[in-house]
C-alpha positions as YAML, in Angstrom:
chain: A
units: angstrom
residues:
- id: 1
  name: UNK
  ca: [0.00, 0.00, 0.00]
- id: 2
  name: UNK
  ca: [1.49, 3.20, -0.80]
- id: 3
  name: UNK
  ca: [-0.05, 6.26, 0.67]
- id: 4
  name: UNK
  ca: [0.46, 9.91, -0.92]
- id: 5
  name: UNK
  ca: [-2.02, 12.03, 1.22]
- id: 6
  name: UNK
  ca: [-2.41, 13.41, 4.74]
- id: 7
  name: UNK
  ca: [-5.69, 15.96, 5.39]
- id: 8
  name: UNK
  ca: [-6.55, 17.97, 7.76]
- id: 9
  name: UNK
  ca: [-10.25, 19.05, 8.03]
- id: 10
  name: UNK
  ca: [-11.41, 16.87, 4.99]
- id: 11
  name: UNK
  ca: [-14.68, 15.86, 4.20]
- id: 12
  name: UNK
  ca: [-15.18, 12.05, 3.59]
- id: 13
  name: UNK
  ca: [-18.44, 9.86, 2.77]
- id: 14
  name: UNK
  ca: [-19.34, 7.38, 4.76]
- id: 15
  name: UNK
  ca: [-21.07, 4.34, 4.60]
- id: 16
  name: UNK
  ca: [-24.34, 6.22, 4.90]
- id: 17
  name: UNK
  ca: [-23.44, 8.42, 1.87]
- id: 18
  name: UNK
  ca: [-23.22, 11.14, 4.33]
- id: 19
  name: UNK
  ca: [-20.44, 13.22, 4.50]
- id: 20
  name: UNK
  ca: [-18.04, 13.55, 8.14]
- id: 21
  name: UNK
  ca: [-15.34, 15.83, 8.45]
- id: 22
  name: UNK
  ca: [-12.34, 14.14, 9.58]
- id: 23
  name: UNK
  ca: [-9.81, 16.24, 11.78]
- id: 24
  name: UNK
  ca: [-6.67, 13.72, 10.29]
- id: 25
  name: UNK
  ca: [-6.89, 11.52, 7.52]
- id: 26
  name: UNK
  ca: [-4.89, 9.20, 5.06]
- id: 27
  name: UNK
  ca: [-5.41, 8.15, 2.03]
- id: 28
  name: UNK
  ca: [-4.49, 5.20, -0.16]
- id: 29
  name: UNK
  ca: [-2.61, 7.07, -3.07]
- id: 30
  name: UNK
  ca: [-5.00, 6.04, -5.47]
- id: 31
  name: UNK
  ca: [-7.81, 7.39, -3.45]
- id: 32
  name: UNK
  ca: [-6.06, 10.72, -3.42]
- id: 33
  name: UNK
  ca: [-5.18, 11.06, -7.17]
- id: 34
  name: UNK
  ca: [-9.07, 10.15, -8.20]
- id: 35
  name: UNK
  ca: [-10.41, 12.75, -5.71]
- id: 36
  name: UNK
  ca: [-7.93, 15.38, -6.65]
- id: 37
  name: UNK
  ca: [-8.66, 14.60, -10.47]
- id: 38
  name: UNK
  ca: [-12.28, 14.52, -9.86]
- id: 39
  name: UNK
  ca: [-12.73, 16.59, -7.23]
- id: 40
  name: UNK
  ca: [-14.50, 14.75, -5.01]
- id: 41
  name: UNK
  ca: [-14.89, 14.02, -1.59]
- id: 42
  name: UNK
  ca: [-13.34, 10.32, -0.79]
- id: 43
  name: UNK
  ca: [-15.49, 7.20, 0.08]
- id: 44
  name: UNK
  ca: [-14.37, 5.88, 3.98]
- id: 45
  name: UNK
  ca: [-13.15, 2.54, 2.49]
- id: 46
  name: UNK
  ca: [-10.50, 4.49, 1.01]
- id: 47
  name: UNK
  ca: [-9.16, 6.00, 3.98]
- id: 48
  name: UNK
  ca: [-6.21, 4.04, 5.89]
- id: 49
  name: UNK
  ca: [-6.72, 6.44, 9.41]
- id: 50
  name: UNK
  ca: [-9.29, 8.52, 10.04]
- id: 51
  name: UNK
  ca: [-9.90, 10.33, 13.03]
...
């Protein structure tokens, strides 16, 4: 697993399709690249730590 993204204050959707703000979280590199591209909120599956 290679991971390219720490956040601070970033939304992400959960499993409820809501979305939480996260205070830290880190993301799979792939994760990151797609939501940058996209610009998009990640999905919580793709998040390694979220807190």
């Amino acid at each position: 697993m290679v991971l390219n993204h720490l956040g601070a204050g970033v939304a992400v959707i959960g499993t409820s399709k809501v979305a939480h703000e996260a205070d830290v979280l880190v993301l799979r590199r792939d994760v990151a690249d797609r939501c940058r591209r996209l610009h998009n909120d990640p999905n919580s599956t793709g998040a390694v730590i979220g807190v």
